[in-house]
C-alpha positions as CSV (number, residue, x, y, z in Angstrom):
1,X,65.6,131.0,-12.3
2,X,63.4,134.0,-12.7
3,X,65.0,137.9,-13.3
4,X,65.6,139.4,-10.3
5,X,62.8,142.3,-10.7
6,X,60.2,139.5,-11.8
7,X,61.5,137.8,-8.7
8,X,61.3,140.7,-5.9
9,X,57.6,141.4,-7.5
10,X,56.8,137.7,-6.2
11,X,58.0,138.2,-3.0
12,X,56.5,141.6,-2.7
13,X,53.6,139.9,-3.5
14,X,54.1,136.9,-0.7
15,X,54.5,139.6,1.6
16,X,51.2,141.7,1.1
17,X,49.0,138.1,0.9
18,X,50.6,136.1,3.4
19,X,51.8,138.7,6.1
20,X,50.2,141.8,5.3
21,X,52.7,144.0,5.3
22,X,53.0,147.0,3.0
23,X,56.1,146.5,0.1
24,X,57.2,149.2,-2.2
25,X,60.0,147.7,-5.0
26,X,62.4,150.6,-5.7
27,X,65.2,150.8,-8.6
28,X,67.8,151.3,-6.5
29,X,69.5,149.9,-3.0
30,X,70.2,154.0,-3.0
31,X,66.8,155.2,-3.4
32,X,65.6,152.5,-0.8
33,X,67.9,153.9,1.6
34,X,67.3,157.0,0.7
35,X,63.4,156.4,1.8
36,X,64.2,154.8,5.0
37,X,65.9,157.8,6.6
38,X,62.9,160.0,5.4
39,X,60.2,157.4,6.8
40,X,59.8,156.5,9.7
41,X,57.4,153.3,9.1
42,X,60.2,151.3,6.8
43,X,60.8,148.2,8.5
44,X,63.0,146.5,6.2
45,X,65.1,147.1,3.0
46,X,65.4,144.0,1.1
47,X,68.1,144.4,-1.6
48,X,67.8,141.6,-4.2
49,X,71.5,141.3,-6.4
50,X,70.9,140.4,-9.9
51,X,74.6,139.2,-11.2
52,X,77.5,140.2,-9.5
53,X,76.8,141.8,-6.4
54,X,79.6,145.1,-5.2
55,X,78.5,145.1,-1.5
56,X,82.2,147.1,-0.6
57,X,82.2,150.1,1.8
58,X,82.8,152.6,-1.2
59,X,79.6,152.1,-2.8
60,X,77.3,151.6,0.7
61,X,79.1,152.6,3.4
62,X,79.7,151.2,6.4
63,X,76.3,149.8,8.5
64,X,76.6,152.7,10.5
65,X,75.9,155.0,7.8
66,X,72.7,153.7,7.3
67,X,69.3,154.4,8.7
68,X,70.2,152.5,12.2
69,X,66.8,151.0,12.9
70,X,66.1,149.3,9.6
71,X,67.2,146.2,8.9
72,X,69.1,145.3,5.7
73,X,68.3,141.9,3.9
74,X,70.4,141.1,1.2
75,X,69.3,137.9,-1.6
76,X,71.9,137.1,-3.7
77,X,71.7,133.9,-6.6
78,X,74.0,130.9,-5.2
79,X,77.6,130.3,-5.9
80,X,78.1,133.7,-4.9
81,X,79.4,133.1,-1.3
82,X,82.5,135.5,-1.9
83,X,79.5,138.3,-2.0
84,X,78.1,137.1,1.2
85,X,81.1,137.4,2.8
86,X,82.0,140.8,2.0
87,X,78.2,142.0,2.7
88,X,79.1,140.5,6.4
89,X,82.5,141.7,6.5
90,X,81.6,145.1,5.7
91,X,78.7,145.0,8.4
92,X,75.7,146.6,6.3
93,X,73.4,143.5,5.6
94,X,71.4,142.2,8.8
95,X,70.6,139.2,7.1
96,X,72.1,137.3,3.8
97,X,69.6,135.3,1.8
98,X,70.4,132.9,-0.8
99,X,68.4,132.4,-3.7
100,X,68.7,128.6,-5.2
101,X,68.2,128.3,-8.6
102,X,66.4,124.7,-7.5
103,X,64.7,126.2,-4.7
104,X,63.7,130.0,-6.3
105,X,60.5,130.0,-3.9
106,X,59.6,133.6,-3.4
107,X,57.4,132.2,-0.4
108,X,59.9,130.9,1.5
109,X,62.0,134.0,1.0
110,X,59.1,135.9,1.9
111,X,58.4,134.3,5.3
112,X,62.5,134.6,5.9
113,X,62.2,138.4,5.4
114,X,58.8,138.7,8.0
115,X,60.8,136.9,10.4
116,X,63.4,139.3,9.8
117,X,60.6,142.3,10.0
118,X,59.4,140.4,13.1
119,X,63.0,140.7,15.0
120,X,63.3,144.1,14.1
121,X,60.0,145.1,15.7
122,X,60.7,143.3,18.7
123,X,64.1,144.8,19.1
124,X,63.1,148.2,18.6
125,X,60.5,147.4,21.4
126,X,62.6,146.4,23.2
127,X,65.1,149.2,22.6
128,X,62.0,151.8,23.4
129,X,61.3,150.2,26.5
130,X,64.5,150.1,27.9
131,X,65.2,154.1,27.0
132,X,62.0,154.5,28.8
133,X,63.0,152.4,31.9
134,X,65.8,154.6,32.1
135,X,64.4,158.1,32.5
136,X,61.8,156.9,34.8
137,X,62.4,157.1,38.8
138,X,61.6,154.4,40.1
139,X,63.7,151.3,40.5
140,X,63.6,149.0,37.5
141,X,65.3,145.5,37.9
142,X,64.8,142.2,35.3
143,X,66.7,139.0,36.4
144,X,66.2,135.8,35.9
145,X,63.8,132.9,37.1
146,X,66.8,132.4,39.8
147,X,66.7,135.8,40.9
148,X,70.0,136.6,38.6
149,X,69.8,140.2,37.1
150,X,70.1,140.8,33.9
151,X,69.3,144.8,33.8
152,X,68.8,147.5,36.3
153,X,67.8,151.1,35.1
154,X,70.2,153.9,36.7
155,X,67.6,154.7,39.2
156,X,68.1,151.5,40.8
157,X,71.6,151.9,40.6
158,X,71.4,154.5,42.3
159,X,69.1,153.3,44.9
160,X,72.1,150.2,45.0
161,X,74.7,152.8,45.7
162,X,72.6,153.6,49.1
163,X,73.1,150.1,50.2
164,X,76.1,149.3,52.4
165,X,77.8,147.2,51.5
166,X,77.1,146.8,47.9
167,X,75.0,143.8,47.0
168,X,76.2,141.2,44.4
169,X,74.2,141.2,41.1
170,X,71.2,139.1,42.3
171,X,67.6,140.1,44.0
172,X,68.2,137.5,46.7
173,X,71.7,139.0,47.7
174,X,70.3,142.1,47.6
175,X,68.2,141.7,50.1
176,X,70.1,139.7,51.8
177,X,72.1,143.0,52.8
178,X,69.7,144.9,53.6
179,X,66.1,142.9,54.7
180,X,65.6,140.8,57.4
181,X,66.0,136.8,56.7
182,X,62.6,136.2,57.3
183,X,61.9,138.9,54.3
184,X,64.8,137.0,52.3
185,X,63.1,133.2,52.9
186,X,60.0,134.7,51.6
187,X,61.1,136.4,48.2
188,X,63.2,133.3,47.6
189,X,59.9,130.8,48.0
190,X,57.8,133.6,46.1
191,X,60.2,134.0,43.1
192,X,61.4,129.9,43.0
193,X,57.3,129.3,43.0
194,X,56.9,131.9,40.2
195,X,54.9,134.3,42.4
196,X,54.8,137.9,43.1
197,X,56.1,139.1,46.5
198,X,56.2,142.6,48.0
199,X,58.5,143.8,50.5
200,X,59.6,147.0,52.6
201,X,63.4,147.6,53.9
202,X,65.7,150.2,54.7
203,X,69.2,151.4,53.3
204,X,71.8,154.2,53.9
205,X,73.2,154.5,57.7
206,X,73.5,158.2,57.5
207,X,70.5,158.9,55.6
208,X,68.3,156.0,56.2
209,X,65.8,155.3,53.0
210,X,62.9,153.4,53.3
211,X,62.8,151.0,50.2
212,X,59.8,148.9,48.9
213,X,60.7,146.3,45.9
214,X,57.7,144.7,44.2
215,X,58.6,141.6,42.0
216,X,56.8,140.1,39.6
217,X,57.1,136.8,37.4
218,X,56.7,137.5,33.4
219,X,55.2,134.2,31.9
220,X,54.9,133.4,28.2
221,X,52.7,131.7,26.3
222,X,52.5,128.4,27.8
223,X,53.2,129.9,31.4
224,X,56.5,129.5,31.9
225,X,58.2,132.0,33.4
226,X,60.7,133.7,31.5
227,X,61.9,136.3,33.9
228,X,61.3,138.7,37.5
229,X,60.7,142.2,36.9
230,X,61.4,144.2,40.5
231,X,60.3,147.5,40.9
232,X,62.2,149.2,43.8
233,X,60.6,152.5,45.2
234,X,62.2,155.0,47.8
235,X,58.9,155.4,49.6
236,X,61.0,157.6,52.3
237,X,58.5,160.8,51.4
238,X,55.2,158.5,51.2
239,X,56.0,156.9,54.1
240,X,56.7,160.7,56.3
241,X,53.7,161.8,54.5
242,X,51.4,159.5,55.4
243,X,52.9,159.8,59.1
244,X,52.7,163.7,58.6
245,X,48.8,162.8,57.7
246,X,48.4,160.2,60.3
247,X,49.6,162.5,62.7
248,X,47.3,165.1,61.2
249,X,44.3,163.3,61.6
250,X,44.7,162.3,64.9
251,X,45.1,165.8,65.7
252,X,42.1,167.0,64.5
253,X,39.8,163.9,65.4
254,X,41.1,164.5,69.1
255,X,40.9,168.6,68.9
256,X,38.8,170.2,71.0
257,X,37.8,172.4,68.4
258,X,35.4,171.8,65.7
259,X,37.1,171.4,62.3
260,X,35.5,171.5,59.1
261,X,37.2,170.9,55.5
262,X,34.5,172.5,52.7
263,X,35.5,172.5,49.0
264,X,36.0,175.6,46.9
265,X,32.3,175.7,46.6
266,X,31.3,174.9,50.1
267,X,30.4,172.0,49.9
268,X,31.7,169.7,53.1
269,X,34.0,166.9,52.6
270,X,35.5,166.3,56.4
271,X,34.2,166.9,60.1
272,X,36.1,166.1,63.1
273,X,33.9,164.1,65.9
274,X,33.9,167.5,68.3
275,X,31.6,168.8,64.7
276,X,29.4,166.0,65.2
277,X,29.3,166.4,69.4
278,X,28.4,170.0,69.1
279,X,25.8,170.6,66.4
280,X,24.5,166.7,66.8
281,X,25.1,166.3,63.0
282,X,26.8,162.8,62.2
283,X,29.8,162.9,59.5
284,X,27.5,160.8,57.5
285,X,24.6,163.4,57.4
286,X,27.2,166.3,56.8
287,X,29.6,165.1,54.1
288,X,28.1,166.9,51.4
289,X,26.0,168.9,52.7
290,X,26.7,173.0,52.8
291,X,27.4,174.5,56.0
292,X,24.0,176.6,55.1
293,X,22.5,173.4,57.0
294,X,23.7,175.5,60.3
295,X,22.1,178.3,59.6
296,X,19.8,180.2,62.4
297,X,18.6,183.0,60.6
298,X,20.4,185.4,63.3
299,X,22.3,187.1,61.0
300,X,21.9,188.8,57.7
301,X,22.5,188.0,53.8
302,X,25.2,191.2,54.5
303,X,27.0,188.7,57.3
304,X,27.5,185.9,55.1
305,X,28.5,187.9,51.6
306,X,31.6,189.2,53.7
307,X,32.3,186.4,55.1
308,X,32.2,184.6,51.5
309,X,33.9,187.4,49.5
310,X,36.9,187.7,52.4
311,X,37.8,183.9,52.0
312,X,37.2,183.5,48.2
313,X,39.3,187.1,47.6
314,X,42.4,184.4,49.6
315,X,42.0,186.4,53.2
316,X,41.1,184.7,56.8
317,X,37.9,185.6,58.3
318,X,37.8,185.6,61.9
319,X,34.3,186.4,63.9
320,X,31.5,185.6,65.9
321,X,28.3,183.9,65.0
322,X,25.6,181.9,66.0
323,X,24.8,178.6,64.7
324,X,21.5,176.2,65.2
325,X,22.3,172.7,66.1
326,X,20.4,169.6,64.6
327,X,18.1,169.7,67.5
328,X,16.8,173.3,66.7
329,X,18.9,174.8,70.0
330,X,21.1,177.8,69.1
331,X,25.0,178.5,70.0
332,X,27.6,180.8,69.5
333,X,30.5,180.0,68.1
334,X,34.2,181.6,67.6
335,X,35.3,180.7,64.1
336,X,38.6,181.1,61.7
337,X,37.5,180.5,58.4
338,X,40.9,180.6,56.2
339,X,41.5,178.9,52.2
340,X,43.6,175.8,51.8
341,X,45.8,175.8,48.2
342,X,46.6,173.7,46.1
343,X,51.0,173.2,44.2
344,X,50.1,175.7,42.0
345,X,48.2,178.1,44.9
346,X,45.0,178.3,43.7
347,X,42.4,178.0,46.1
348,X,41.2,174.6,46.5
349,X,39.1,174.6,49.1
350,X,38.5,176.1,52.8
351,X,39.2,174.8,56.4
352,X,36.8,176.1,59.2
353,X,38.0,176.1,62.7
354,X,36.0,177.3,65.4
355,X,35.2,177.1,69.2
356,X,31.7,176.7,71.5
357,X,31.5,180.1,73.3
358,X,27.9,179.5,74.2
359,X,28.7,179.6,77.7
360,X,31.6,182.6,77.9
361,X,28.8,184.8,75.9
362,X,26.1,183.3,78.5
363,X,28.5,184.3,81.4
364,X,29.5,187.6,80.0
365,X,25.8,188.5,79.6
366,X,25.5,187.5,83.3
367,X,28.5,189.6,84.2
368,X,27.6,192.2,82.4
369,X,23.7,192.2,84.6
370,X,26.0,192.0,87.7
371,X,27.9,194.8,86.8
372,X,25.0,196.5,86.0
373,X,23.2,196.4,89.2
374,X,26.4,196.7,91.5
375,X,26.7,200.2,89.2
376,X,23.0,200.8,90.1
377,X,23.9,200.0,93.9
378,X,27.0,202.1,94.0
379,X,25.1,205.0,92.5
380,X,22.2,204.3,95.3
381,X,24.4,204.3,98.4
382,X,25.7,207.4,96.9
383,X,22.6,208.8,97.2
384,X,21.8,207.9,100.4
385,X,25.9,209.0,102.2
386,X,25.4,212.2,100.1
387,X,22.3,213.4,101.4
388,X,23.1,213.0,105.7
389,X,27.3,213.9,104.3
390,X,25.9,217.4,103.0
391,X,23.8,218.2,106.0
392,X,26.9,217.1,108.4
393,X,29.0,219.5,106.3
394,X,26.5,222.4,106.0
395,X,26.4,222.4,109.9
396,X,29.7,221.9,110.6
397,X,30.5,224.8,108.5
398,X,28.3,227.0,110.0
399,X,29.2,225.8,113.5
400,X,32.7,226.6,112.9
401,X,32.1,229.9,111.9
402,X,29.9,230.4,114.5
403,X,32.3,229.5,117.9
404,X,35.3,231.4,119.0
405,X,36.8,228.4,121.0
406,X,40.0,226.7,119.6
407,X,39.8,223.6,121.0
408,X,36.2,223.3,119.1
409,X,37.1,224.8,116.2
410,X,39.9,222.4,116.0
411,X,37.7,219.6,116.6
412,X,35.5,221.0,113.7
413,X,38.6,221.0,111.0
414,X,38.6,217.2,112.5
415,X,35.6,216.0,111.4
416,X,34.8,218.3,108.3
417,X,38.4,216.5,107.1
418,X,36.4,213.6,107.8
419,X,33.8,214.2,106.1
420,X,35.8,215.5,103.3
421,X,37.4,212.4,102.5
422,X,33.9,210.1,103.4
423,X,32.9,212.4,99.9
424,X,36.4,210.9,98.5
425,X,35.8,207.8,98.8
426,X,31.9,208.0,97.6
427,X,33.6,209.6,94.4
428,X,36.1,206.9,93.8
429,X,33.6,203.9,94.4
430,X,31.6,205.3,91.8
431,X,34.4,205.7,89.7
432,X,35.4,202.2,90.1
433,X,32.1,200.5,89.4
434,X,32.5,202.0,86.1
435,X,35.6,201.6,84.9
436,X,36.1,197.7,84.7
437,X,33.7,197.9,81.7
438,X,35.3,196.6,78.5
439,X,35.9,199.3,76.0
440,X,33.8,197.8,72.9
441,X,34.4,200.7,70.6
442,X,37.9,202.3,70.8
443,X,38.3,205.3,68.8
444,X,42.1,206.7,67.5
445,X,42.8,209.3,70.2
446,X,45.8,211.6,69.8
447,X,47.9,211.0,73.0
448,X,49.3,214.4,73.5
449,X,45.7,216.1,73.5
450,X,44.6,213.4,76.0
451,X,47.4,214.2,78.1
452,X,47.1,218.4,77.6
453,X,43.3,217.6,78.4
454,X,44.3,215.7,81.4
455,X,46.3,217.9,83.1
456,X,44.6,220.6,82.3
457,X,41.7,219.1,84.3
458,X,43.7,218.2,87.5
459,X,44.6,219.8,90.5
460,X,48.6,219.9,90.1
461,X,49.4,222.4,92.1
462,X,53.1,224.4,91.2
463,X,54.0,220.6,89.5
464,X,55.8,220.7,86.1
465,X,54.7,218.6,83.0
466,X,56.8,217.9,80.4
467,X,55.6,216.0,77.4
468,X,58.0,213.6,75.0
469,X,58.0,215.0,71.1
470,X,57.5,211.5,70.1
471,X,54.3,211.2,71.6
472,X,53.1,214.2,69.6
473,X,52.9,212.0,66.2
474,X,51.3,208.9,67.6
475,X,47.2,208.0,68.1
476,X,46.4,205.7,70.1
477,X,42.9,203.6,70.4
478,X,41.0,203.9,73.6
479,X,37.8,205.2,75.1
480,X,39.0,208.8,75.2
481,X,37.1,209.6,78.1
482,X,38.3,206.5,80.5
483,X,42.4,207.5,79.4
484,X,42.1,210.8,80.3
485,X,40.4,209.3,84.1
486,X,43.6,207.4,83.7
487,X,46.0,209.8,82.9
488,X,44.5,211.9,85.5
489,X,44.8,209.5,88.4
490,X,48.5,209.3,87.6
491,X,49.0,212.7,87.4
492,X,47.1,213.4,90.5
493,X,48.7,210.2,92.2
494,X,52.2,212.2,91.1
495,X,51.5,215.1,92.7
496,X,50.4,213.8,95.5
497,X,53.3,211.6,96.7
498,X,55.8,213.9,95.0
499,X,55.5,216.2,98.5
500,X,58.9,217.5,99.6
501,X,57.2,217.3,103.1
502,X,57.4,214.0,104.4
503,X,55.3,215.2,107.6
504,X,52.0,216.6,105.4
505,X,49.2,214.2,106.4
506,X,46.3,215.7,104.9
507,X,45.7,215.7,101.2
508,X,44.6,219.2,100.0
509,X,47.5,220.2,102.4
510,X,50.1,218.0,100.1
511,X,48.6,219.1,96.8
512,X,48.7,223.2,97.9
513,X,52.3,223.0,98.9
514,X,53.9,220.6,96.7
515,X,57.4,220.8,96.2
516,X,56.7,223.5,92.6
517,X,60.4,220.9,91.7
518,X,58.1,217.8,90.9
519,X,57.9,217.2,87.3
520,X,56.0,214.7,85.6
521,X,56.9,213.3,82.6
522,X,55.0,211.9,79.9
523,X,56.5,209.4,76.8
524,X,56.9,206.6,74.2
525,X,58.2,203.1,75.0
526,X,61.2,202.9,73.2
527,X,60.9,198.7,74.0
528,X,58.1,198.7,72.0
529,X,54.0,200.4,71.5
530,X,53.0,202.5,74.5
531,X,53.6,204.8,76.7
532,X,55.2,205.8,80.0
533,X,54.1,208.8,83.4
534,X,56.8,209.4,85.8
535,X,58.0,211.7,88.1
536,X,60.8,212.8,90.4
537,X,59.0,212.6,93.6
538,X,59.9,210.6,96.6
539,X,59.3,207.0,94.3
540,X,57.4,204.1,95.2
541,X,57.2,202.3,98.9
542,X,59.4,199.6,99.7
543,X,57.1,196.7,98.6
544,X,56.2,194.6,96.0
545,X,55.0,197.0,93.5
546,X,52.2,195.1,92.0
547,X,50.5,196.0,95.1
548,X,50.1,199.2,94.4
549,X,47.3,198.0,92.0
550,X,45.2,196.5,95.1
551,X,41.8,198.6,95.4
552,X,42.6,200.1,99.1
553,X,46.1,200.1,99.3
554,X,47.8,203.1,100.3
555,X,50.5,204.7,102.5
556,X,48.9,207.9,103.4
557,X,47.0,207.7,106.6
558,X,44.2,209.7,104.9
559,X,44.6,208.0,101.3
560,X,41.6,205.7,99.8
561,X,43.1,203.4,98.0
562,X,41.2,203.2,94.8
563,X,43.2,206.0,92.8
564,X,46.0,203.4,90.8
565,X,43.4,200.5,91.2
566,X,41.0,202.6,89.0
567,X,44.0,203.0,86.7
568,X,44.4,199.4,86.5
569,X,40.9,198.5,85.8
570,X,41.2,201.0,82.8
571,X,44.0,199.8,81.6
572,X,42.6,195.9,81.8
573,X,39.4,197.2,80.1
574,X,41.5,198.7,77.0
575,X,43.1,195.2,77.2
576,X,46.8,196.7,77.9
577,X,49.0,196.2,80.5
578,X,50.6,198.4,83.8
579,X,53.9,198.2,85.4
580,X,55.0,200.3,88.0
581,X,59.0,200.3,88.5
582,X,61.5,203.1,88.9
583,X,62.8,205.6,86.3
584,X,65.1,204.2,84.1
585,X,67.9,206.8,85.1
586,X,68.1,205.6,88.0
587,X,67.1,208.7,89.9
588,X,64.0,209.2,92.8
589,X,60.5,208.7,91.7
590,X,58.1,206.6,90.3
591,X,57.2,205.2,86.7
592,X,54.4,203.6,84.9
593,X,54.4,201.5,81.8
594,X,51.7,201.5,79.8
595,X,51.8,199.2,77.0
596,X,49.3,198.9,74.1
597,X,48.6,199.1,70.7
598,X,49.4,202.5,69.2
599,X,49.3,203.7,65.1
600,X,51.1,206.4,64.3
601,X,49.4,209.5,63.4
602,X,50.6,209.5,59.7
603,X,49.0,206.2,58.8
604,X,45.7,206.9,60.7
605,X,43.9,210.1,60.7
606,X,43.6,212.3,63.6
607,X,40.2,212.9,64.9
């Protein structure tokens, strides 16, 4: 029999030639261990025993105490079995290999040791799989050819705590709880046949999951199969994401508003069909395209830089703008132009959402014609009442003057009063032609130098104003010139129909003796932005008070009508809103609510 050193060079040497692996021989079992823990790559310690062999726990240690994932082989010359036994009882050596002195083939001993190599490889495979099986999420199952399993990862355990009541250890049972029979006939063919087979279901009464399991046969080398692998997935999100999508979609494709997805570079990657119906473009012929492919030359390289730098800066850009269809027509479109994000919430691309106002803009242009010659119209029948109502008043002047008589002279106060208010109403029509124009350029007016401005510029008799502090630090936006014909109309409206004498019918009478009690108040909502004119008059009539509004409605015998319906066509022109009601306190008189938009003074300049 061959020493043992010249003996572990031969196997060292069987092991490089016939099995390629790498073998270093060391002196010592110490210094081999000694390299395993440092080196990853050792596969195997092979300790060959020359002569008695002391394999007790003093010397090596316990198993344990070694490097766990390297296998131990230990040779030892025969006759020594009581040396085998103690390497085994002491649970260090993987494998005990005894060296014949007939047999001393260090090539058999060689291909014993790769097979032990071999194992160990597989097994720490094996080992590495099953760690990583464990810290993934989804459901991992293995069973047998007969559906019996043999390991199931803790996410599928917990997925198996979901399911009441608890399944036995098989895939069959499983779904026998919780699939329908027709699922269960079908996994039980697929997996019997050695087939894959896919299925959905649904656990949890409370909280119901919606499950999909996937199985798959694992075959080896001659095609039998050797196990099912089952991969169990709690598709619950997927499932109300793709809904949430579905839903989505639907939404969009049947939205009466053009929608357009772009990426962060503009470049398109969705239209809805309401894209395609208005600019005639297909999806096909705008996926990919830029929107440029719209473009109508009506608006500047200024237009489109602020458009770009508001979006790309993470802002919505809202506006107006006119488009060129495919077949060369132009329209005008309202569009919201805002940036989608992506989980981290960086800009990932933009959504554009916009409407066809084509024929609002057409219609407004048309209004605006029509208000234009019913202006011109009012301002020539104007012309043609004032020139006959001056000469009628010139001579009835000087007629009245002129006779000593009572009864004419009477008769004379009758028709200049006439007259008088024919020159009203002339004023007023005028005034209302005009004042149902939008406002398309409010400015920040202070409130209390409106109102000082107002009053200033009305008739108000011996009335009293008195103006709230708050409204002294507020702006608010409007056409100065139309709120202060507002503010005046309510004053004057006020003073009018604040009268302590119920019997005055004419209207210059009612102004010069007003009651000098009547105060008109002006103040801030405390409900929220505007502002409020009331008095302590008589109040409003006994009516619905949106009537008040109507052009013509009045209950003065010689009032015209238009005075709050001119306040009402301001106030729809600043896009606010009226209400007339009755002072809060509960006391006589009249109030009106003016609600709009108002900044405080601090955090806007006054003019």
């Amino acid at each position: 029999m061959p020493d043992t050193r010249q003996h572990s060079l031969a196997v060292a040497s069987a092991l490089r030639d016939e099995h390629d692996l790498d073998v270093d021989v060391l002196s010592s079992f110490e210094a081999a261990v000694e390299r395993a823990r440092g080196d990853d790559a050792v596969d195997c310690i092979v300790y060959a025993a020359g002569g008695h062999v002391d394999v007790d726990a003093e010397r090596f240690g316990r198993r344990q105490d070694h490097p766990p994932s390297v296998p131990v082989v230990l040779t030892v010359d025969s006759g020594r079995d009581a040396d085998v036994r103690r390497a085994v009882r002491c649970e260090w050596a993987d494998d005990v290999v005894v060296r014949d002195a007939d047999r001393a083939d260090a090539t058999l001993l060689a291909h014993r040791i790769e097979r032990c190599v071999t194992r160990h490889r597989e097994h720490a495979t094996a080992r590495r799989l099953r760690s990583a099986l464990d810290r993934i999420d989804h459901g991992v199952v293995l069973a047998t050819p007969d559906g019996r399993i043999t390991y199931a990862n803790p996410a599928f355990e917990a997925l198996e705590n979901a399911a009441d009541p608890a399944p036995e250890p098989g895939l069959v049972d499983l779904l026998s709880v919780v699939a329908d029979d027709s699922d269960v006939r079908a996994f039980r063919a697929a997996v019997t046949a050695g087939e894959s087979w896919c299925g959905a279901f649904t656990v949890g009464d409370d909280n119901p999951r919606s499950m999909r399991l996937t199985a798959n046969p694992v075959r080896d080398d001659t095609g039998d199969v050797q196990c099912v692998v089952a991969l169990v997935d709690d598709v619950t999100e997927h499932k109300q994401r793709e809904r949430d999508r579905r839903l989505f979609k639907e939404a969009v494709e049947h939205a009466g508003h053009v929608v357009m997805l772009t990426d962060v570079d503009g470049t398109i990657e969705y239209v809805n069909p309401a894209f395609e119906a208005t600019t005639g473009y297909s999806a096909a012929e705008a996926v990919g395209k830029r929107p440029s492919i719209l473009k109508s030359g009506e608006h500047d390289d200024e237009f489109y830089r602020d458009l770009w730098e508001t979006i790309l800066s993470g802002d919505v850009w809202q506006g107006e703008l006119t488009n060129r269809g495919k077949n060369g027509d132009l329209y005008q479109i309202a569009q919201t132009v805002a940036p989608i994000r992506d989980g981290d919430g960086d800009i990932d691309g933009f959504v554009a959402v916009n409407t066809d106002i084509t024929d609002r803009k057409r219609y407004e242009s048309q209004l605006e014609r029509e208000r234009d010659r019913l202006e011109e119209f009012a301002k020539t029948v104007a012309h043609d009442l004032r020139n006959p109502l001056a000469i009628a008043l010139g001579h009835a002047e000087l007629a009245r003057g002129r006779t000593g008589e009572r009864d004419i002279a009477d008769d004379l106060e009758t028709s200049l009063t006439a007259l008088e208010r024919i020159d009203t109403i002339v004023d007023e029509v005028l005034t209302l032609s005009r004042q149902g124009e939008t406002i398309r350029d409010p400015e920040r007016v202070p409130l209390d130098q409106v109102v000082e401005t107002a009053w200033s510029h009305t008739d108000t008799a011996a009335a009293t104003l008195e103006v709230g502090s708050r409204v002294a630090d507020y702006a608010v936006r409007a056409d100065e010139t139309r709120l202060r014909e507002l503010l005046g109309n309510l004053f004057r409206n006020a003073v009018e129909h604040g009268s302590a004498s119920a019997d005055a019918n004419a209207l210059q009478d009612r102004v010069e003796h007003a009651d000098p009690d009547v105060t008109v108040r002006v103040g801030r909502l405390d409900d929220g932005d505007g502002f409020y004119v009331e008095d302590d008059g008589p109040g409003l009539p006994a009516t619905d008070y949106s009537r008040v509004f109507e052009s013509g409605f009045t209950t003065s015998d010689d009032g015209t009508g238009f005075g709050l319906a001119i306040v009402k066509q301001i106030v729809d022109a600043h896009d606010w809103t009226i209400t007339a009601t009755d002072p809060p306190s509960g006391d006589d008189g009249a109030r009106f609510e003016i609600r709009t938009s108002v900044t405080h003074a601090g955090e806007a300049s006054r003019p």
